[in-house]
N, C-alpha and C positions, 0 to 999 in steps of 0.2 A: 293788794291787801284787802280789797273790798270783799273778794270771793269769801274768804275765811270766816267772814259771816252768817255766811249759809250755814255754817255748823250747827248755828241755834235755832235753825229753824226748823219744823215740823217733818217728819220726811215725807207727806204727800207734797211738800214743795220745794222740795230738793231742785227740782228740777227749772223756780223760777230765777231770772235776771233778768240786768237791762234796768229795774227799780225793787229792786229786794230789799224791803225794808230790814229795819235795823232792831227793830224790838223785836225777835220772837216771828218772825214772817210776818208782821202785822204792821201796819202805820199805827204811828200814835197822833190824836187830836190835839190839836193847836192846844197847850195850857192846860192839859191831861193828865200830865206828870206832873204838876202841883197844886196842882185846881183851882190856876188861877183861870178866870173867863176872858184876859184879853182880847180883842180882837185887833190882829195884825192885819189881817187881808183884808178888812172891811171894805164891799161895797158898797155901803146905800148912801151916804152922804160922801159927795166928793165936794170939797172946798174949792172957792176960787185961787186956791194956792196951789194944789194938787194940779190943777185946770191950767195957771199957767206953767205952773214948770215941766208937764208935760206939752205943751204949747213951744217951749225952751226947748226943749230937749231932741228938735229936730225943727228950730225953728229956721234953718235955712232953706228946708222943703217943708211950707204950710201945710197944713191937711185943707183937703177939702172943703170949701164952707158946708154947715152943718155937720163937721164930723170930730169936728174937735173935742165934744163931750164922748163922744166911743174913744177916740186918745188917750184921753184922760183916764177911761175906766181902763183902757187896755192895760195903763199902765200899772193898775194895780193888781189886774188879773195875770198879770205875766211874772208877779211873787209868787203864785200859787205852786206849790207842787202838787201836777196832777193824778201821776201814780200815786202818789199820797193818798188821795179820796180813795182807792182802793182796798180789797181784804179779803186777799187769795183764801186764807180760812172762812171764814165766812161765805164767801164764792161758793167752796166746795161743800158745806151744810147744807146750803138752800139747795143745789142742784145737784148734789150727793156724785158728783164725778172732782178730781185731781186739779188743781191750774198746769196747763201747758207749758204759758207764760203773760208774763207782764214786762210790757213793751212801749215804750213815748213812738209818738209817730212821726214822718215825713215832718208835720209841723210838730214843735213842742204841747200845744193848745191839745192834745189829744194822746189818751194812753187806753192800750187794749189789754183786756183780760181775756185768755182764752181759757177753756175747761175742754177736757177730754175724759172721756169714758176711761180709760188706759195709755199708759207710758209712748205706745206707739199708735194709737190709734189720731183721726185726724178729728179736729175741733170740735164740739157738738153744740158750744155756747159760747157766744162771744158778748163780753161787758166792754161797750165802749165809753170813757170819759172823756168829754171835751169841755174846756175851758171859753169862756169870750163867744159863745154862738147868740145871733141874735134873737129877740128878742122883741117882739114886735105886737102891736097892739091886736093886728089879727089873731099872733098867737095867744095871746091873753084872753080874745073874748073865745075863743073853738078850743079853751085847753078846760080841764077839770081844775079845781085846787083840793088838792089833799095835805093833810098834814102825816108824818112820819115819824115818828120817837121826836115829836116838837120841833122839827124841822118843815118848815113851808114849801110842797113842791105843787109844778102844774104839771098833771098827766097830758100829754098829745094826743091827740088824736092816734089811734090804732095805724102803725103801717102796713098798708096791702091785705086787713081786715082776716087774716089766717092765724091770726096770733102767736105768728115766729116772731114780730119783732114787736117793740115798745118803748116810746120815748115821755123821758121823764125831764122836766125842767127845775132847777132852784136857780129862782133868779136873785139877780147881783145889780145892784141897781136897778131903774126902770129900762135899760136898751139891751140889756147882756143877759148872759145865764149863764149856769156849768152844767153840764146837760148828761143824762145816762140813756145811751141805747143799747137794748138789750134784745139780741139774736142771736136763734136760733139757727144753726146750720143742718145743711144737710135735710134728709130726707126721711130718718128715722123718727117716730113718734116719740116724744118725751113724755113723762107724768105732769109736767106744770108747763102754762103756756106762758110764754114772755111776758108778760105783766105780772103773773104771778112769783114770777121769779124776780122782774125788777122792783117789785113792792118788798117781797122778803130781804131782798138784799141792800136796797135802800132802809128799811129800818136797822137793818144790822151796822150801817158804816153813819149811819143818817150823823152820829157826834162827829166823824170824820169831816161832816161837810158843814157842819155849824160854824166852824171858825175852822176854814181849810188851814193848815200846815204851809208854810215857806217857804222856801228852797233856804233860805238861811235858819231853818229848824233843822235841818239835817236828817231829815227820815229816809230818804230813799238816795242811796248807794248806786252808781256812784254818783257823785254830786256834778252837775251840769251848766259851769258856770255862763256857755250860753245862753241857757235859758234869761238870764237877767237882761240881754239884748233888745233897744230898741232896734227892732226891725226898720224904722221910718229915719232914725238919726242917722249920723256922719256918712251921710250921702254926697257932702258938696261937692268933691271929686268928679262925681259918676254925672250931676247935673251939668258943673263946667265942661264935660265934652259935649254934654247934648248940646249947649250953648243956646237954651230958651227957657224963660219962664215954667215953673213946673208945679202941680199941687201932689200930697202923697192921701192917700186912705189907707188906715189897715185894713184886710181882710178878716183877719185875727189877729190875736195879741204878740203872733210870731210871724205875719206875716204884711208885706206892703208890695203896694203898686204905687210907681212915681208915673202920673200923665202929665203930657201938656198943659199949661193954664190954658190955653185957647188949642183945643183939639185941629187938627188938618184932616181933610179927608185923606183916609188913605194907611193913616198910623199907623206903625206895625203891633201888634197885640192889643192896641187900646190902651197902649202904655207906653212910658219911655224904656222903664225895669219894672221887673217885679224880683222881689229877694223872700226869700222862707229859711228859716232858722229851724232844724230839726233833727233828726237821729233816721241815718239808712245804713243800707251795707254799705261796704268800701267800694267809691268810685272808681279806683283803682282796677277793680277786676276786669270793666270795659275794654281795658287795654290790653287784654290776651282772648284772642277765639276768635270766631266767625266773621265781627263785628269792630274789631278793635282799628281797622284801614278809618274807621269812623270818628273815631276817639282821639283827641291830643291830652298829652301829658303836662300839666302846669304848675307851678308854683308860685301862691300868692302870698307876700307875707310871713315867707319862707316855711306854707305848710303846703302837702299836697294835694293834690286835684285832676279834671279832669274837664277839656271842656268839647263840644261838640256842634257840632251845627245844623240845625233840621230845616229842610227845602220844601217845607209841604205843596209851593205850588208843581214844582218837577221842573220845574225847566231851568234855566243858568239865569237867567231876569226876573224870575220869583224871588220875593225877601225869604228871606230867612232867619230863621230865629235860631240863636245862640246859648245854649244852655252850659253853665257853670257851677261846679259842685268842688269844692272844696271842705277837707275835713276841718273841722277847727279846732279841733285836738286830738293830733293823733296817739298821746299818752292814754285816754281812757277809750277805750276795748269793750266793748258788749256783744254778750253772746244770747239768743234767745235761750237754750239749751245749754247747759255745759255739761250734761249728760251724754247728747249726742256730736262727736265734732264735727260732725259734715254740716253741721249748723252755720251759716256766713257770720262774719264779724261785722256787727256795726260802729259808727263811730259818731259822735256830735257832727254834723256836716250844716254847711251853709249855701244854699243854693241860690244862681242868680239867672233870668231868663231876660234878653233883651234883642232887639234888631242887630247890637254895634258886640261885638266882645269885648271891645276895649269897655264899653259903659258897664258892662257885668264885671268885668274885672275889677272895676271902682267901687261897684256898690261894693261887693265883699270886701275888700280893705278899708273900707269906711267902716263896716259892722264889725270887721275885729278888729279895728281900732280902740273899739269899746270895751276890751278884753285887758288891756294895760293898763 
């Protein structure tokens, strides 16, 4: 039903999914549509309330000492919908080329806009958004502060000093930020260099990021109920086989590593698990071609998957590490293209990486657990 949407949208975006907004190809700002200013995603004041019930909410696997405050924020930046911050129209003013597409990534914490010259031709600009990146006193004192249609950002430092790429900060609290990289691809000479283009197109979405939109605002199609997933909770399962003491950190706000409380020399990844909540193509397809003698076929939680075992040391007494991807609904369907169908279908997937399969098995039943 989602697709039918596109009808309203502009035809140089015919061709975007995956997070096609709903008004008109464009996201709408949190409180835009009645002008009211709430702020639902607020981060700058987190409460000791906020603090512990994120603390609760995977309090069977503590976070790391000192990292309970990034918990706490993650747990508000993981309301955000980040295609949201987006504005495929506006994209295509500043850099006068079409959107590709708009795409949430591997993890949820990040969504890509790509632009191309033409229908078939391959990317020329990529807008990437990520949510929950840190945030760090170094970056504060070596960033610029600019302001943009009354929006507070910190410019980075230039990447690779050639002016294809440019990152832009608005921070969310003092530890976190939601961040814009903006590159350039390819080899072709453009008229604006990547700053110039993430300036223009930050002030064009800058109300979009004043008070980011929710996933329970409903702007971007289809709707992603994983996304509301703590990555670090209903782990107890996955711990009970390990059978030791464990602490979790997020990486991001979709993603977690569960270690040892008391590390062993030796550990395999520096972890017990690590799980990532995010959007790929269908695991599935592993299991046909070259590669598939590689691949088993699973079912966790009565959805499907796919799990695998990599030996990086070579030999049969090297560990090995156990990768597990499982869709976590396989009702919603995303295509980059629906113009073109040789385009792969993606789906919400939940990925789990561990020494044991049985402990990757757990964490994912743990994480959709949270889904009922």
């Amino acid at each position: 039903m989602w697709w039918r949407l596109l009808a309203f949208v502009a035809a140089v975006v015919l061709s975007l999914s995956g997070c096609t907004a709903t008004v008109v190809g464009t996201p709408v700002a949190q409180g835009e549509a009645n002008g009211e200013a709430e702020v639902v995603a607020s981060t700058e004041d987190l409460s000791a309330e906020a603090t512990t019930a994120a603390g609760k909410a995977g309090a069977s696997v503590p976070p790391r000492e000192g990292t309970e405050q990034v918990a706490a924020l993650f747990s508000v930046i993981r309301q955000v919908d980040v295609c949201a911050l987006h504005d495929p129209a506006a994209a295509a003013t500043v850099v006068g080329m079409q959107p590709d597409d708009l795409m949430p990534g591997d993890s949820l914490s990040g969504c890509v806009l790509q632009m191309v010259p033409g229908p078939r031709d391959l990317p020329a600009w990529r807008l990437r958004v990520t949510a929950g990146v840190e945030l760090s006193d170094k970056t504060r004192r070596e960033s610029t502060p600019e302001t943009l249609d009354g929006v507070d950002f910190l410019h980075l430092l230039d990447l690779g000093g050639d002016g294809k790429a440019c990152v832009y900060d608005r921070p969310m609290g003092e530890r976190a930020a939601l961040q814009l990289i903006v590159r350039q691809e390819g080899t072709e000479a453009q008229p604006k260099t990547a700053c110039q283009v993430a300036v223009e197109y930050l002030t064009a979405v800058a109300k979009y990021w004043r008070e980011p939109a929710t996933w329970a605002d409903a702007v971007s199609t289809p709707a992603l109920p994983v996304a509301t997933i703590d990555p670090c909770a209903g782990l107890d399962a996955a711990t009970a086989v390990y059978g030791k003491p464990v602490r979790s950190r997020m990486e991001d706000p979709h993603r977690c590593t569960i270690y040892p409380q008391t590390a062993a020399h030796g550990d395999p990844l520096g972890g017990v698990v690590s799980v990532t909540v995010g959007v790929d193509t269908d695991p599935r397809a592993t299991l046909t071609g070259t590669a598939a003698a590689n691949y088993t076929a699973v079912t966790i939680a009565g959805l499907p998957g796919v799990s695998n075992i990599l030996n990086p040391g070579g030999g049969p007494s090297a560990s090995g590490t156990c990768y597990v991807t499982v869709i976590a609904d396989d009702k919603i369907e995303i295509r980059q293209d629906i113009t073109n169908p040789d385009r792969p279908t993606s789906y919400p997937v939940i990925e789990a990486r561990s020494a044991d399969c049985q402990i990757a098995t757990k964490a994912i039943e743990g994480l959709l657990s949270q889904l009922h």
